[in-house]
N, C-alpha and C positions, 0 to 999 in steps of 0.2 A: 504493500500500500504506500503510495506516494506522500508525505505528512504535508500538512499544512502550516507556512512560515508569517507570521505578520510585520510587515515594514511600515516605514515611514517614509516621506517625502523627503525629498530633498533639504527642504528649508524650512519648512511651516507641519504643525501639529497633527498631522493629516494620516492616517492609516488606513493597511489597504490588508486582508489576508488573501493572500495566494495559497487558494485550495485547490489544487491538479485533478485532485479526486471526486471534486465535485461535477465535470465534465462530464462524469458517465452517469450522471442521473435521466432517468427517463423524462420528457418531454414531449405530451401531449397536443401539444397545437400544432394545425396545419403550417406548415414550412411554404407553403404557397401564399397563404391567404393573410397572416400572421401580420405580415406588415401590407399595412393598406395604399400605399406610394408606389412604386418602381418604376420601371423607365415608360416612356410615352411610344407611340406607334405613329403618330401622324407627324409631316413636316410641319402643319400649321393647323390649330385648332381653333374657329371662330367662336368657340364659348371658352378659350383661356382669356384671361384678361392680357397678358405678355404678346399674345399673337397678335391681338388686336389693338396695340397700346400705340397711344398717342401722346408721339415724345416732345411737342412742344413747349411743354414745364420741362424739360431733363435737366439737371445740375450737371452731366456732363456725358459728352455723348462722341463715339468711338462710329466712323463712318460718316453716310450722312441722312438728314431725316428721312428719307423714301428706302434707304438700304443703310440701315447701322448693324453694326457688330455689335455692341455693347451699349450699354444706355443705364445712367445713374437716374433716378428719380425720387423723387417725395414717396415715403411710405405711408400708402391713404387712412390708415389704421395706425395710427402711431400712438407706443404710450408714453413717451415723452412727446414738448411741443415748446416753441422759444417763446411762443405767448402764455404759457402756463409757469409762475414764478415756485407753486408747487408741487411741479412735476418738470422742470425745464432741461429741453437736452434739443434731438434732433433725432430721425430714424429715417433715413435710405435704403433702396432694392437696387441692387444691382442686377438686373438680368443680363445676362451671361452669354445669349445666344437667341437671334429670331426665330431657332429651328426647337420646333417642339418637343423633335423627336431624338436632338441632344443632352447630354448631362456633361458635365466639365470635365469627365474623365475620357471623353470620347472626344475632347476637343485637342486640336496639335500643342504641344509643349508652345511654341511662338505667342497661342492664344493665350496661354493663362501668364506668360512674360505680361501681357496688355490686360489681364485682369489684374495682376498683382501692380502693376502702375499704377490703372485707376484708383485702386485700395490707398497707394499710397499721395497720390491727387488728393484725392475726397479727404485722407486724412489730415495733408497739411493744410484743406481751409478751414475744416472744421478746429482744428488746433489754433486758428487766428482771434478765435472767439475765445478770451481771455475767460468766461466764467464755465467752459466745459473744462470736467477733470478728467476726465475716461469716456473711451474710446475704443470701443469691439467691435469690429469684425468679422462674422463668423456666416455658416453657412448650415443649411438644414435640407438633408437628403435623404427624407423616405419617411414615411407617416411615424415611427417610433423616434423621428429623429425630431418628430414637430412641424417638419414641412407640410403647410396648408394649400399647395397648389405644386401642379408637379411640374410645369416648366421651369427648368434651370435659372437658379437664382440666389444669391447670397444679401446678405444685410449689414449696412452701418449704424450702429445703435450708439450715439452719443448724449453725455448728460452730467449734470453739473453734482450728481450722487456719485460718490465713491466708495463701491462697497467694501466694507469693513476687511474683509480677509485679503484684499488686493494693497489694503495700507496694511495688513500685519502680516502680508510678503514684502513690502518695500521694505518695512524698519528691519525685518529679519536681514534681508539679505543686505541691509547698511551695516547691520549691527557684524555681521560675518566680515564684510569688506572692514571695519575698523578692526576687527581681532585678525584677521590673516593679512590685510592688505591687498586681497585678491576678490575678485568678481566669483559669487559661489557656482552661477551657470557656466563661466569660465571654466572652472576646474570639476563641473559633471561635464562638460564635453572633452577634457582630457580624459577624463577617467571612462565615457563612456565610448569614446574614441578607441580604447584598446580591449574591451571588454564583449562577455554572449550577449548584450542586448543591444553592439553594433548593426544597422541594417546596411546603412549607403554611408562615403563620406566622401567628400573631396574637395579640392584647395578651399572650397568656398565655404561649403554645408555639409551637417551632420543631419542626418536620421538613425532614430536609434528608438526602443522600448526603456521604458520608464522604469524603474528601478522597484516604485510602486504603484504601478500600473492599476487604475481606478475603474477602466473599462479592457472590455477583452478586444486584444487586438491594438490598444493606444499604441499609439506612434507620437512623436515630436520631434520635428524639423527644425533645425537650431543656426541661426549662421556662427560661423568660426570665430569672427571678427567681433567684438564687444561692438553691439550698435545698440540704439537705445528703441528707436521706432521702425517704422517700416520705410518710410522717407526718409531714410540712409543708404537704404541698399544700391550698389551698385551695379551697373549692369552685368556684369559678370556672376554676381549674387543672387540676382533676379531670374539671369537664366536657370541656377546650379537652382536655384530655390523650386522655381518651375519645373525643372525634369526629374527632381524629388518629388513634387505634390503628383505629378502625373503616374508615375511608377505606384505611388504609396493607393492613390484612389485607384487607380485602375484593379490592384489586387482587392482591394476592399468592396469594390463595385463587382467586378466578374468572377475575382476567383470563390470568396466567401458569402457573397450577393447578400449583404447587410447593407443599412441604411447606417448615415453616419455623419457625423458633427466634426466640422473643424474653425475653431476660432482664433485669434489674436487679442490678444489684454495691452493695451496702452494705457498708462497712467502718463496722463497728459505733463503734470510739475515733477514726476520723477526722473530725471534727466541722464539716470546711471541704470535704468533699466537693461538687460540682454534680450533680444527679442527671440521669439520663435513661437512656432504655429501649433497647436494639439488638435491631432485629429482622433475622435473618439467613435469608431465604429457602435453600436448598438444592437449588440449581442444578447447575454443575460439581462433581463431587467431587473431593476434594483425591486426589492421586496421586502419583507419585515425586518428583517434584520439591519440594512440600509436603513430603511426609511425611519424605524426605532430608534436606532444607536448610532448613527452613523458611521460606524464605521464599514467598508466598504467589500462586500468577497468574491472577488475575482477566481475564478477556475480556471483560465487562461493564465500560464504563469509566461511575464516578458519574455524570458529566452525564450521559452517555443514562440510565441509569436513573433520573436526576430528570427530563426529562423524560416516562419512560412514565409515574411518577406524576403529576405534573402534567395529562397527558393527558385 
């Protein structure tokens, strides 16, 4: 029997039990039907809202109106709003692609170079606005992941709240840099740079499995370079960053056909941030013990899942 080991996070309070044994428990729900999202069939759908959308508001837009690639917009449902003092922020859709019948894993590595620009566009005007602290970036693919509409699309959600555990990771990893003198993400990509839960690495960027991995299958895409936001990366960055996000989705889209989450945390006044992306497939769902205690049991232990990407 494989035993059960419980870590911690790298910097912050955070536990995870890697149970291996629990993977062989039986699992009654339909594996077809289970997640209510998956990919689309048609090039263009006249009841999507994205197919038929009218990018004359766009905040920024990739092509041109009659034939765009990319298109940033106002998100029409937004729970923050710059007219609301308490609830003040901003929230953006990016959709990704006119074709209904794509997902971003299926798009050329060049393409997500031009998504991951606009991310970093959008985020340095949103960053102009002196009274937003934070600033995420993430994406929702496949109904377990949250995604409410299945054409291809990620979201900007900025707002003048900063949640609590994103300032008791900033003081942490100040408080680490005053007692070593070093950046603590700096020294988990050395160390995870030579270690089983390496996936990809090179001059630029690391991918690699977490140490205590929260979801089965997490990955994190790290640049080499101490940068703070995403509007640092350089071109050379952007590509390695891109034909890691491409490689890492595609196995999580086709090989495992899970639905899955990947975001970016910017804390807009912390200036000594290390950036990098967490993509969190959506495998086991959290249940009583999660939801209870919080602390978090992963049956998916990182090294094997750095192996299946490596694979």
């Amino acid at each position: 029997m494989i035993k059960s080991e419980i870590r911690k996070d790298y910097i912050q309070d955070k536990y995870v039990i890697i149970a291996p044994y629990r993977s062989k428990r039986p699992h009654y729900h339909d594996p077809v039907n289970f997640d209510l999202i998956g990919h689309g069939q048609k090039e263009l759908d006249q009841d999507c809202v994205f197919c038929t959308l009218n990018v004359n508001k766009a905040k920024l837009l990739v092509g041109s109106k009659k034939k765009w690639q990319t298109v940033v917009i106002p998100n029409k449902f937004p729970a923050v709003t710059l007219s609301n003092p308490k609830a003040y922020g901003q929230q953006e859709v990016v959709v990704e692609t006119p074709n209904h019948n794509l997902h971003i894993e299926d798009l050329p590595q060049n393409y997500l170079v031009k998504i991951l620009k606009i991310y970093a566009a959008r985020t340095k005007n949103i960053m102009a606005n002196s009274k937003i602290e934070y600033i995420l970036i993430f994406k929702n693919n496949g109904g377990r992941a949250g995604a409410s509409i299945l054409h291809s699309h990620s979201q900007i959600f900025a707002t003048s709240f900063l949640p609590p555990h994103l300032s008791d990771k900033s003081q942490r990893a100040q408080a680490y840099k005053l007692k070593t003198g070093r950046c603590v993400y700096c020294d988990v990509v050395k160390r995870e740079g030579k270690g089983p839960r390496l996936v990809y690495l090179d001059k630029h960027t690391i991918a690699f499995t977490p140490y205590a991995s929260m979801y089965n299958y997490e990955l994190w895409i790290m640049t080499r370079r101490h940068l703070d936001n995403i509007t640092n990366l350089n071109s050379a960055e952007l590509k390695s960053f891109a034909a890691m996000l491409h490689k890492v989705l595609t196995k999580i889209s086709h090989n495992l056909q899970l639905p899955y989450n990947y975001y970016f945390h910017q804390v807009v006044h912390d200036e000594d941030q290390h950036l990098y992306l967490k993509i969190t497939p959506r495998g086991t769902p959290w249940a009583g013990v999660e939801i209870g205690s919080g602390l978090i049991i992963n049956p998916i232990a990182p090294e094997k899942a750095a192996k299946f990407y490596r694979s």
